[in-house]
C-alpha positions in Angstrom: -18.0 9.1 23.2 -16.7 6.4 20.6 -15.0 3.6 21.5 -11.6 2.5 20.8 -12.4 0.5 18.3 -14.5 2.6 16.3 -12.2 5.7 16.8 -9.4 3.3 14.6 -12.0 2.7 12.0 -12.8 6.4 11.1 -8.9 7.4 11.5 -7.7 4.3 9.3 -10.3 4.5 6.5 -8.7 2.1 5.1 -11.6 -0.2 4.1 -11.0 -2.9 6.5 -12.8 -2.9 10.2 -9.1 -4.3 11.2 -6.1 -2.8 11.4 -3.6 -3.0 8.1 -1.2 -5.6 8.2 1.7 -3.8 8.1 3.2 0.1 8.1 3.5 -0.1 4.6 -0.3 -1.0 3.9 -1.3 2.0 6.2 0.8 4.3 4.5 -0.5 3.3 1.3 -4.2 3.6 2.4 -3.6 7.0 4.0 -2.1 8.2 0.7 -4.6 6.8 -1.0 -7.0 8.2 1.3 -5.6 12.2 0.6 -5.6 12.0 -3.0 -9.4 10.8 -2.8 -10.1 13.2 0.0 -8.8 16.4 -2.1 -8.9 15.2 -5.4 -4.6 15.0 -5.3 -2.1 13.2 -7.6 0.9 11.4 -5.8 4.3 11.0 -7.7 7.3 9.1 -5.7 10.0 11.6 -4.3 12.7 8.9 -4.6 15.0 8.1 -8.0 13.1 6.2 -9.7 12.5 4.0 -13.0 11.7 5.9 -16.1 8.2 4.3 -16.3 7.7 5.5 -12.1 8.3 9.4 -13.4 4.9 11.6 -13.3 2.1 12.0 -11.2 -0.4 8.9 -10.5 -4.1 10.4 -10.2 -5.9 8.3 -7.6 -7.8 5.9 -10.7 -4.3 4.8 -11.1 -3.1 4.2 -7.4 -2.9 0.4 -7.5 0.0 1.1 -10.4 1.3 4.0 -7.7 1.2 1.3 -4.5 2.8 -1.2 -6.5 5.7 1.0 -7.8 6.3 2.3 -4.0 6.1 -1.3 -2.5 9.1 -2.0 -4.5 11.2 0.8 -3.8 10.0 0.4 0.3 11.7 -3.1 -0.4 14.2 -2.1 -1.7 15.5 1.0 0.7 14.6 -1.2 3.3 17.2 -3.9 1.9 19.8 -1.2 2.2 19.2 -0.1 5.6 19.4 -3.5 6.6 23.0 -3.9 4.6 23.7 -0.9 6.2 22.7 -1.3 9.8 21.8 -5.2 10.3 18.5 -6.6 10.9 17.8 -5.3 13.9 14.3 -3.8 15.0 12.7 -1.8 17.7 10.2 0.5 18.3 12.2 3.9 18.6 11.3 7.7 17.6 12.9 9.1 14.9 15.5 10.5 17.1 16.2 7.4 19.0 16.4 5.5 15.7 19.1 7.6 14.1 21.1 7.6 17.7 20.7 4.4 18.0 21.4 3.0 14.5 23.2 5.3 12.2 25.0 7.7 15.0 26.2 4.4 16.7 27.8 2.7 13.2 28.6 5.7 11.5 30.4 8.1 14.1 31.4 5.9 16.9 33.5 8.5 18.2 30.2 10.9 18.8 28.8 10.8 22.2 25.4 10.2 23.4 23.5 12.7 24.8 23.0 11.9 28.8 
């Protein structure tokens, strides 16, 4: 049976025997991962730049991470505008109640 450790290695692959320094920098290695894995292409499903259009094969990902740090930056930037600097570890759910429910719709009530 493998041990905890080793377990994070093989579901990180992210080249580093330590865990990534941030969300971002996993997400980017698991993307990277997939389009290495299965031979993919990745484009950014956001509105972007007109030299961020296309598809990124994986011998251009560092061009690809680069691009999608910016525009994590930047969406994150509005969300704080939007919402405040607050963080906490929430589900998807609980983030939206908590968050955009609360500032949005005040009137809406929480579920019990």
């Amino acid at each position: 049976m493998p041990q905890v450790g080793e377990a994070r290695r093989r579901v990180c692959r992210c080249g580093s025997r330590s865990a990534p320094p941030s969300a971002d920098a996993a997400f980017l290695a698991f993307v990277r991962d997939r389009m290495a894995a299965h031979g993919m292409e990745a484009s950014i499903g956001d509105d972007v730049r007109p030299e961020h259009e296309g598809s990124y094969p994986v011998e251009r990902f560092a061009e690809l991470a680069e691009a999608v740090t910016g525009y994590i930056v930047a969406r994150r930037a509005e969300w704080v505008a939007a919402f405040g600097p607050e963080q906490a570890k929430a589900t998807t759910a609980q983030a939206h109640e908590r968050f955009v429910l609360s500032r949005c719709h005040p009137a809406v009530k929480r579920p019990a």
